[in-house]
C-alpha positions in Angstrom: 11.1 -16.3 -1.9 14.1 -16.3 0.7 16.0 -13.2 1.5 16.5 -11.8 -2.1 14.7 -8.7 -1.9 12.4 -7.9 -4.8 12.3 -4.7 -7.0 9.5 -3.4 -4.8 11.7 -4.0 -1.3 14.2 -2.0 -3.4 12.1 0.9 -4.3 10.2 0.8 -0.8 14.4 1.7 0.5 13.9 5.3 -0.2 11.0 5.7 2.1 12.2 8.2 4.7 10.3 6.0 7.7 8.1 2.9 8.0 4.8 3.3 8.1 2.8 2.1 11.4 1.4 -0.4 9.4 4.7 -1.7 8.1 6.1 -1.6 11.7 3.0 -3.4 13.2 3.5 -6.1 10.8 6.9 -6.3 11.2 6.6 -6.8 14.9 3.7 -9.6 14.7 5.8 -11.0 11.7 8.3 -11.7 14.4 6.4 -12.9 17.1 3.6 -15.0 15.7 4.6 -19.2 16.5 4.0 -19.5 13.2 5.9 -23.6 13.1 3.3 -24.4 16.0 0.1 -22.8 14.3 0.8 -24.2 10.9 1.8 -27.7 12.9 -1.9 -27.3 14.1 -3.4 -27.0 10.7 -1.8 -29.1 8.3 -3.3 -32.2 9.4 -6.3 -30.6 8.3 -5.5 -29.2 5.6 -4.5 -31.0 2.0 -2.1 -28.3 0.0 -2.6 -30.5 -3.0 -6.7 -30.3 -3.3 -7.7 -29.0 -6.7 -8.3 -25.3 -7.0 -5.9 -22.1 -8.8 -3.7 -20.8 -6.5 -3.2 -23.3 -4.2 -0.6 -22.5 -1.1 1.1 -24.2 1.9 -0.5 -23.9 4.9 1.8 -21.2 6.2 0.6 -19.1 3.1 -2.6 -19.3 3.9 -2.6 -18.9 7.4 -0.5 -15.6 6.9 -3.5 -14.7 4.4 -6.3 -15.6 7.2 -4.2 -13.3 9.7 -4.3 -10.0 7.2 -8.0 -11.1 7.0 -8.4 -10.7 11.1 -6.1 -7.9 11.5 -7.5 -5.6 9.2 -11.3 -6.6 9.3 -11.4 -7.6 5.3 -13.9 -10.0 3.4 -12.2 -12.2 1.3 -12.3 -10.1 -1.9 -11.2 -7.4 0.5 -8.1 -9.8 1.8 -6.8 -10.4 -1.9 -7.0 -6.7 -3.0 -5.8 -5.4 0.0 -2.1 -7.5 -0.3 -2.2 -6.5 -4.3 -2.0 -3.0 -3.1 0.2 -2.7 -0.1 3.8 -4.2 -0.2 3.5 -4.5 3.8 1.2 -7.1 3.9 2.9 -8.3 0.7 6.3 -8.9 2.9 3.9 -10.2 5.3 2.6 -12.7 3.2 6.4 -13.8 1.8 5.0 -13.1 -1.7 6.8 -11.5 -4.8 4.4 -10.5 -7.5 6.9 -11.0 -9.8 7.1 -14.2 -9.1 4.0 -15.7 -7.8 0.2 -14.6 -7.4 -1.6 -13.8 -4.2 -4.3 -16.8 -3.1 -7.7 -15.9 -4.4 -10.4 -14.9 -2.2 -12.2 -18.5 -2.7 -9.4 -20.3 -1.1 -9.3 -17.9 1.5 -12.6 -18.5 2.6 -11.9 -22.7 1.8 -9.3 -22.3 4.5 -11.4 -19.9 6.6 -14.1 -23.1 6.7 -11.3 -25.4 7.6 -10.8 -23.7 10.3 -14.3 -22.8 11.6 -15.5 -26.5 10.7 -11.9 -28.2 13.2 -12.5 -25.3 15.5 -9.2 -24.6 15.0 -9.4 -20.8 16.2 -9.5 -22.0 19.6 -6.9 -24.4 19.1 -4.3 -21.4 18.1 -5.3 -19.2 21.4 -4.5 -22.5 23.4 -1.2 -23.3 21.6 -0.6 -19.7 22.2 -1.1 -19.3 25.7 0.8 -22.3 26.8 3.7 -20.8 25.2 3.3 -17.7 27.1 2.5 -19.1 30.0 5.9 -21.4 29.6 8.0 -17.9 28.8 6.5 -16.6 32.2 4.6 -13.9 30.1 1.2 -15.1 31.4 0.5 -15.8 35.2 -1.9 -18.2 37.4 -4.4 -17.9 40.3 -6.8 -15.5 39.2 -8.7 -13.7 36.3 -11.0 -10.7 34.9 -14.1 -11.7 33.3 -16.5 -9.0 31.3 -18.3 -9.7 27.8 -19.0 -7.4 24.8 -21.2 -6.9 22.1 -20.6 -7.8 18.6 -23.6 -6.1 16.3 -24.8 -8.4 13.4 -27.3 -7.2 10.6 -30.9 -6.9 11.8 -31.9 -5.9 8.4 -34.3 -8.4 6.4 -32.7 -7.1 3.2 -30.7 -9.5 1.9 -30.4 -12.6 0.1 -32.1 -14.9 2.5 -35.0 -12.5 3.3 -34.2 -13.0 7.2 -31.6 -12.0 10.3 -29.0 -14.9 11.3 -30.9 -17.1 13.4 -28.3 -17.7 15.9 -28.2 -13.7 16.3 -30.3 -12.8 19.6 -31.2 -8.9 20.5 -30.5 -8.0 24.2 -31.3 -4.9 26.1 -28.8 -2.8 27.7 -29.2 0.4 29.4 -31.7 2.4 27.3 -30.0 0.4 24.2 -30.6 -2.5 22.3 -28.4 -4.6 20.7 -28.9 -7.5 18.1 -25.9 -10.4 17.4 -23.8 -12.1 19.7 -21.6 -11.2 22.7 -17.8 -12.4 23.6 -17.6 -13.2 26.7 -13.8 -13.6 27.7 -11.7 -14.5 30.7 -8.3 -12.9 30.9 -4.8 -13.4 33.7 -5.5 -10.8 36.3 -1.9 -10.6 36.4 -1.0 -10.0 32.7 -4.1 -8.8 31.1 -3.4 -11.3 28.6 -6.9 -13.6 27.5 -7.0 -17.3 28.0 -10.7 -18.0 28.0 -13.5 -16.9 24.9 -16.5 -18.2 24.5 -19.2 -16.9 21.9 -23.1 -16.6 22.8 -26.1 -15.1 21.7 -26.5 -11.7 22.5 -29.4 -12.6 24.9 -27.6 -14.5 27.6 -26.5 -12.9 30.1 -22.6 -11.9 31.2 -23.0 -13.7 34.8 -24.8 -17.1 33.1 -20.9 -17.8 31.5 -19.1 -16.6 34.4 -18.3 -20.1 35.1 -16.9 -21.1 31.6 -14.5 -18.4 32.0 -12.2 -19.0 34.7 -9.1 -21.4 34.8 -9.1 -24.8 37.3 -6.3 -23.1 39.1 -8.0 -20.0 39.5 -8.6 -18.6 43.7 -10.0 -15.0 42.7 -11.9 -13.5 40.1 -12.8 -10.0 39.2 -15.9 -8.7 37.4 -18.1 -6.0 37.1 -21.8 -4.8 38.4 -23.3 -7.8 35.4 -21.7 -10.4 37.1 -23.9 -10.0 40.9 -25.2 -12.9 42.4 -22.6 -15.2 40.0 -22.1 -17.0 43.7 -25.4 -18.1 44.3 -25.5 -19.8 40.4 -25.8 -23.1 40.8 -23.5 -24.3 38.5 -21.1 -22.2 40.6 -22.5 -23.2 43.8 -22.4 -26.6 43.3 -18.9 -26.5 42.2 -16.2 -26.9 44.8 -13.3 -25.2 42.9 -15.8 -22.7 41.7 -17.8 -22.4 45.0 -14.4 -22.1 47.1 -13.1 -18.9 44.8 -12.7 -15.1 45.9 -15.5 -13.6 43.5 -15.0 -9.8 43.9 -18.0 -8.7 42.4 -18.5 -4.3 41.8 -21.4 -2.9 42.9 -24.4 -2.3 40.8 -23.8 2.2 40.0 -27.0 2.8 41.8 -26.2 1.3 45.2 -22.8 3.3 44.7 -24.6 6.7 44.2 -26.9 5.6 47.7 -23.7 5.8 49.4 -22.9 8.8 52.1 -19.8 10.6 53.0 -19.2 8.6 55.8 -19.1 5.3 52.9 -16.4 7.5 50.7 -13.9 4.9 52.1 -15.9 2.1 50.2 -16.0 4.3 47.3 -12.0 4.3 47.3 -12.3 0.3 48.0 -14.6 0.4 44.5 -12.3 2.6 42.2 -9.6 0.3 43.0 -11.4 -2.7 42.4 -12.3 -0.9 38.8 -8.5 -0.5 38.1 -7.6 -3.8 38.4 -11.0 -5.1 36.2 -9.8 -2.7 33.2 -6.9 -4.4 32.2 -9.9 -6.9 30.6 -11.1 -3.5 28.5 -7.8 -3.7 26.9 -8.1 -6.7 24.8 -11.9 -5.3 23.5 -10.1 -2.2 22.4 -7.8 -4.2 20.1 -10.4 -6.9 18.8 -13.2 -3.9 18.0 -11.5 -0.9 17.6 -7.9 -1.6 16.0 -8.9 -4.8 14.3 -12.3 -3.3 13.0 -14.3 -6.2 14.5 -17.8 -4.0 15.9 -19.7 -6.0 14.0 -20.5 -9.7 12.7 -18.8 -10.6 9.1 -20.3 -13.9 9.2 -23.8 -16.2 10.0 -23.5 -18.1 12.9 -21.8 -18.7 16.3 -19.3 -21.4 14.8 -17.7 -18.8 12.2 -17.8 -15.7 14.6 -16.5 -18.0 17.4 -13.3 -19.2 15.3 -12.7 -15.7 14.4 -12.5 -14.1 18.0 -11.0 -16.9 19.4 -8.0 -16.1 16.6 -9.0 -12.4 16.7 -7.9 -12.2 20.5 -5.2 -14.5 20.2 -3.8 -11.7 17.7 -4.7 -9.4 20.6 -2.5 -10.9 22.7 0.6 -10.8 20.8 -0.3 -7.2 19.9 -0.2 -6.8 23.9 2.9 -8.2 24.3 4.7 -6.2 21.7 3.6 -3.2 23.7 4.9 -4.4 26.3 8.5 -4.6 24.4 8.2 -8.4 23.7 8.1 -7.9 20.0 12.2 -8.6 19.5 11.8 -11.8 21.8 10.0 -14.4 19.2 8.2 -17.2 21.1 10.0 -20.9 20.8 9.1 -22.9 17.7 8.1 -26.8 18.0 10.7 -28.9 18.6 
């Protein structure tokens, strides 16, 4: 398409202001390393394999991030960009001239990517870059998980509830699906580590799989006691030689006297630093839609937070007035 604007880019001129949505996309438009993320998926993907509407890899990818943004099926993807010229310019697509990708190669090129566990491999690409702009830090991290509901109804096609779906207990509340259990830069807030489980195992059992080799603290809350005495920690000299600052469970806080308030201070301190991992949750679940499961299985909910919270991060760092600074492209 180039530069030449389209009749629609003309039109949209009269607008009196962007929309947020328009200026969102905009920004991640700008900041996305969009030569290093395709670079990862062509090898895997064939632009040439039969099928109507076939586009480059870039294309697509642009397609699979308005998918993960805005929390659309596939059908959902393709109507959404046929009705809003934002994600249109995000997509560098002219309806006069071309079509947008049907929903069936969407979800071809969603599989590529779930199948070559490709989702992780864009968070990694990602982070290296941000760790070489001096964005994200080293030395210590934030751990904490989350839920991510899946159907526990029967009433569907297959009669039954994903079988890689587990229901877990917290509080007085249950839960059925998975959890995302994450690792992000104490110093940033930025994720580097995501790993997808079962609802049913528990926050401190991953606590290990979420820290960085370079890593001499680690922050986590009350679900996260005893991770010291695990033995794949214990056993561990990096991990056994670490700072874990561990909060205390709320009912041994409430036990605590006047004469403890100084401990008390100690705790809510410890609590400011361990929210900067509540940020990136916010994004995923909350802006992003992503409360609940869209898919069967760890594998395809696995790719999609992995890519889900790579978004995240670049959402972070336009916040943080990053979003005119566009990360280097491969050489």
């Amino acid at each position: 398409m180039g530069d030449q604007m389209s009749f629609g880019d003309l039109e949209s001129q009269g607008q009196r202001r962007k929309t947020r949505r328009e200026e969102f996309l905009e920004r991640m438009d700008a900041i996305v390393p969009w030569d290093r993320w395709t670079a990862l998926i062509e090898p895997h993907y064939h632009s040439q394999q039969r099928g109507r509407h076939v586009r480059g890899a870039e294309a697509m990818l642009r397609m699979y991030l308005l998918q993960v943004m805005f929390g659309l099926s596939d059908e959902g993807t393709e109507d959404a960009i046929l009705d809003s010229r934002a994600m249109q310019r995000f997509m560098h697509i002219d309806l006069m001239r071309e079509q947008v990708p049907d929903a069936t190669t969407l979800a071809k090129f969603r599989h590529i990517l779930e199948r070559k566990g490709l989702g992780k491999a864009m968070l990694d690409e990602l982070n290296s870059e941000l760790e070489a702009a001096g964005v994200m830090m080293r030395g210590g991290s934030i751990v904490d998980a989350t839920f991510i509901e899946a159907p526990s109804s029967t009433k569907n096609e297959g009669h039954s509830r994903d079988p890689e779906a587990h229901q877990s207990k917290k509080g007085k509340n249950w839960h059925f699906g998975f959890k995302a259990h994450i690792g992000v830069d104490a110093g940033s807030g930025l994720v580097h580590t995501v790993e997808t489980t079962a609802a049913n195992v528990s926050d401190v059992a991953m606590a290990h799989s979420l820290v960085r080799g370079d890593d001499r603290f680690c922050y986590a809350d009350s679900g996260y006691t005893g991770v010291a005495k695990r033995p794949e920690v214990a056993s561990d000299p990096h991990l056994s030689s670490m700072r874990w600052t561990v909060a205390r469970k709320p009912s041994t806080v409430k036990g605590l006297d006047c004469a403890l308030s100084a401990e008390k201070g100690i705790g809510s301190r410890k609590a400011s630093v361990r929210s900067k991992v509540e940020h990136p949750f916010l994004i995923v679940k909350r802006r992003f839609g992503h409360i609940r499961t869209r898919y069967r299985g760890i594998e395809k909910n696995g790719c999609l937070l992995h890519a889900a919270f790579a978004l995240s991060n670049l959402a972070m760092c336009i916040s943080a007035g990053r979003a005119l600074e566009p990360l280097p492209t491969a050489a």
